[in-house]
Backbone as JSON, one array per atom type, in Angstrom:
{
  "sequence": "XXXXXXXXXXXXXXXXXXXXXXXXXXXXXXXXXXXXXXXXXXXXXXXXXXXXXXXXXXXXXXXXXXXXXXXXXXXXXXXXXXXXXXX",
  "N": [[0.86, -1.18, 0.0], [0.64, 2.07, -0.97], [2.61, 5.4, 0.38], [0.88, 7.39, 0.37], [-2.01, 6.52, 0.15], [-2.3, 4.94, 2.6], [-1.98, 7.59, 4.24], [-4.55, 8.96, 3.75], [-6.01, 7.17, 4.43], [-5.67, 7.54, 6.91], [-6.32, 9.71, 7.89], [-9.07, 9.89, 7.04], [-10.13, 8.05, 9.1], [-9.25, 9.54, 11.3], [-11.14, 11.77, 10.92], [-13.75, 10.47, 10.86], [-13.68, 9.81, 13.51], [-13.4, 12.02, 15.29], [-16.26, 13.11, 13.89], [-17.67, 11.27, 15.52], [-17.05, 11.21, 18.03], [-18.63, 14.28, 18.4], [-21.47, 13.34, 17.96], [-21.27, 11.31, 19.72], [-21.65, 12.89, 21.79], [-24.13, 14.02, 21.79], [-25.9, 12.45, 22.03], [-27.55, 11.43, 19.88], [-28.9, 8.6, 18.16], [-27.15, 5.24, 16.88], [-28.29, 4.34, 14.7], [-29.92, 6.1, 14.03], [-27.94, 8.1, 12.53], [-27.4, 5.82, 10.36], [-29.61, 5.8, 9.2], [-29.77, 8.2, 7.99], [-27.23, 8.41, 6.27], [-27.8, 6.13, 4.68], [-30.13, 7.72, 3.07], [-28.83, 9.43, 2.06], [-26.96, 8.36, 0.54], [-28.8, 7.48, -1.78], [-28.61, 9.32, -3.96], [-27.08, 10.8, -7.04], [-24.65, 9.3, -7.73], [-22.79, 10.12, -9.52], [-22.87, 12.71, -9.3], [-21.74, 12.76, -7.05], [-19.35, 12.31, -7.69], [-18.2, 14.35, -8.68], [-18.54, 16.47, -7.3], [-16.52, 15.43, -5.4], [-13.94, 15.74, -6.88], [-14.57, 18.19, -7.7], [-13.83, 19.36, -5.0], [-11.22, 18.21, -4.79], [-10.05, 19.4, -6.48], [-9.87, 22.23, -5.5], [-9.09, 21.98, -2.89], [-6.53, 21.66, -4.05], [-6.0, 24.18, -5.27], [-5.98, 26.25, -3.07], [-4.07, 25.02, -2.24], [-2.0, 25.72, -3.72], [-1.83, 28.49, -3.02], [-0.47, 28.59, -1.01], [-2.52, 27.61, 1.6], [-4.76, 25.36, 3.28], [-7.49, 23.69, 2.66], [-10.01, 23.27, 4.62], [-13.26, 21.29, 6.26], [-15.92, 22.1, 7.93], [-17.79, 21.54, 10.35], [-20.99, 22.06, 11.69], [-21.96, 22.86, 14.93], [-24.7, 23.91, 17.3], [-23.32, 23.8, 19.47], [-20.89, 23.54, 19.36], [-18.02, 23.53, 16.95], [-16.25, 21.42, 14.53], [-13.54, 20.65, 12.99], [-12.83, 19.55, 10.27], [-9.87, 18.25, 8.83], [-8.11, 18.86, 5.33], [-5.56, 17.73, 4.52], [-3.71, 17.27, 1.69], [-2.62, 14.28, 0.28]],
  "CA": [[0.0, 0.0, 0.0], [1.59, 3.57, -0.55], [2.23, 5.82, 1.95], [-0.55, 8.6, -0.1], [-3.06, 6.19, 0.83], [-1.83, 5.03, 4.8], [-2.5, 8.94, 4.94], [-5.72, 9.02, 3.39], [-7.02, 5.84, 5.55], [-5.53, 7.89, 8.81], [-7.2, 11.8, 7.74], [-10.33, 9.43, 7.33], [-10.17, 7.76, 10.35], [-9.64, 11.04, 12.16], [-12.4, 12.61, 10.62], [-14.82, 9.56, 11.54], [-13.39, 9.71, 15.18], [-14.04, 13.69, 15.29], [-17.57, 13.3, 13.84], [-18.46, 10.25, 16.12], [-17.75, 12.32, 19.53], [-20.01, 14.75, 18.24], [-22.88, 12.36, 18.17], [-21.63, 10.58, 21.37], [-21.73, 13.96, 22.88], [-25.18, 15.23, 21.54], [-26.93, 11.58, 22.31], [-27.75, 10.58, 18.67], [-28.7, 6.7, 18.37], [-26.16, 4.63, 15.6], [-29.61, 3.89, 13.82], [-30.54, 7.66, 13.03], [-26.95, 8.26, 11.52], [-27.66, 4.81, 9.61], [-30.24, 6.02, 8.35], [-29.4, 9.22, 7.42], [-26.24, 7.71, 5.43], [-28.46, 5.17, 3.81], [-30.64, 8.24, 2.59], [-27.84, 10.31, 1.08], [-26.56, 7.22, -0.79], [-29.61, 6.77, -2.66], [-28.28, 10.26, -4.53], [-26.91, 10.1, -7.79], [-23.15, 8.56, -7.57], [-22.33, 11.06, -10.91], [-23.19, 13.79, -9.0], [-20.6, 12.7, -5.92], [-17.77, 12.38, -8.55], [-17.94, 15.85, -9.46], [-18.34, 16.97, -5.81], [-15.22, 14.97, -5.21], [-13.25, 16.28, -7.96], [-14.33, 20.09, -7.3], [-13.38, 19.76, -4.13], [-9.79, 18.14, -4.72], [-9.67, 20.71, -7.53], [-10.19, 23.89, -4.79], [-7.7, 21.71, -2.33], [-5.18, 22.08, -5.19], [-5.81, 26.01, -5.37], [-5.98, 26.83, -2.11], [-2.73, 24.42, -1.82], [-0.95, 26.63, -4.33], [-1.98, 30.15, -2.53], [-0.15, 27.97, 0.86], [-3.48, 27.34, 2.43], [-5.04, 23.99, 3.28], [-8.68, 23.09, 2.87], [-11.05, 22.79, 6.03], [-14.37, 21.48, 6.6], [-16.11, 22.59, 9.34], [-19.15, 20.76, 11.21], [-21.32, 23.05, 12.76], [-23.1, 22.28, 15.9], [-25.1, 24.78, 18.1], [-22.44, 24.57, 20.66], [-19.37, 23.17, 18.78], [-17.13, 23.38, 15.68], [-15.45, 20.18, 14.56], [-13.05, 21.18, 12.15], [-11.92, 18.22, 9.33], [-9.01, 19.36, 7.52], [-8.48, 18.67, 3.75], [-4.82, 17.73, 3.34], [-2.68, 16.87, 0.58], [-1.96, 12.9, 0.39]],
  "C": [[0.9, 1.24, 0.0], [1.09, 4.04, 0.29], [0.74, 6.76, 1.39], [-1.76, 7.53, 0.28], [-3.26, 5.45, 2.14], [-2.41, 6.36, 5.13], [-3.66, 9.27, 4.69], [-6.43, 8.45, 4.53], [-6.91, 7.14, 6.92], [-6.11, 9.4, 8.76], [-8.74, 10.7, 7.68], [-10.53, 8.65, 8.33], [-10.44, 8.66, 11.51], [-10.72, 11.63, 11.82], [-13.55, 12.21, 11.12], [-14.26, 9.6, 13.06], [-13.91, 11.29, 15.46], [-15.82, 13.53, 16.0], [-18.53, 12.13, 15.31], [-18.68, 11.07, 17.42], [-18.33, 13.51, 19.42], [-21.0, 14.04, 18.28], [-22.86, 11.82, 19.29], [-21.95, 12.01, 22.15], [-23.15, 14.66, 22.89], [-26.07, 13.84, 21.51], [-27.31, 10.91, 21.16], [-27.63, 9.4, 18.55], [-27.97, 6.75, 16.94], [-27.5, 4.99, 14.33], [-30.08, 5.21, 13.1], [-29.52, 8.1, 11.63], [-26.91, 7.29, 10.13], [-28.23, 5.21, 8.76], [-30.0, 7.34, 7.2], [-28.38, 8.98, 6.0], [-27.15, 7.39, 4.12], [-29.49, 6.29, 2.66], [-30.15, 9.27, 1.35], [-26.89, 9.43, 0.46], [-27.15, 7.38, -1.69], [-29.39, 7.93, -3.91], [-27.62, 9.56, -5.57], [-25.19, 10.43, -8.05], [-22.25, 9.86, -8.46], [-21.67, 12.16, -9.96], [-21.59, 14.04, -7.95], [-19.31, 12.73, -6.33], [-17.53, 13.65, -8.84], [-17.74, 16.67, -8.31], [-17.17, 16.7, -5.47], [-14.26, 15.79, -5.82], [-13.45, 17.81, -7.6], [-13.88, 20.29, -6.15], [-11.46, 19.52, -3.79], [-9.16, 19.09, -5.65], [-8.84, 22.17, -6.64], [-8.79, 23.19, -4.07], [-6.25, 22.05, -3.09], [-5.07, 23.32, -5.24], [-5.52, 25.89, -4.74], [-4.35, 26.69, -1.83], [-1.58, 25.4, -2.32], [-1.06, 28.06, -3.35], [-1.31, 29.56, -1.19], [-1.1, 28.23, 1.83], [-3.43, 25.98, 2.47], [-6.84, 23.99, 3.41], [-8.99, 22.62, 3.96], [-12.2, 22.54, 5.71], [-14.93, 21.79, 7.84], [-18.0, 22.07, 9.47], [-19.48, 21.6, 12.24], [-22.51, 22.74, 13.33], [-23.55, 23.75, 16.87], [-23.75, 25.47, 18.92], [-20.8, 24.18, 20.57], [-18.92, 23.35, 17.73], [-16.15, 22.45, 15.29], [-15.04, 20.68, 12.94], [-12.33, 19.6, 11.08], [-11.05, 18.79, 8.67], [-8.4, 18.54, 6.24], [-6.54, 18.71, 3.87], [-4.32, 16.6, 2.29], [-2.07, 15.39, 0.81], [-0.83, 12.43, -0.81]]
}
């Protein structure tokens, strides 16, 4: 396995560890998130390739201007920040 995707697996790992203690912290059963998931699958796959792609696109700008791509999860009373880099 290269290392560009060891670092991928471990920025998505972190990101799912992030998002999870938000939900452990705000009570949310597994089953709602399940569902939720299961609902924004049923979208159309095309659509997610292009989302993908514009967003590793912008990562690539931003990368050149020496920024780094963030997302940011916004909760009433928290900000869980994912950050977007470069594998």
């Amino acid at each position: 396995m290269s290392e560009a995707r060891v670092r991928l697996y471990q920025l998505l790992m972190e990101a799912q560890e992030q998002i999870a203690l938000a939900r452990y912290a705000r009570g949310v059963e597994h089953q709602s998130v399940l569902a939720a998931i299961d609902a924004a699958q049923d979208g159309p796959a095309e659509a997610e390739r292009c989302e993908d792609l514009y967003f590793s696109t912008l990562a690539t700008y931003v990368e050149a201007l020496h920024g780094r791509l963030e997302i940011h999860v916004v909760f009433p009373e928290e900000t869980v920040v994912i950050r977007r880099d470069r594998v």
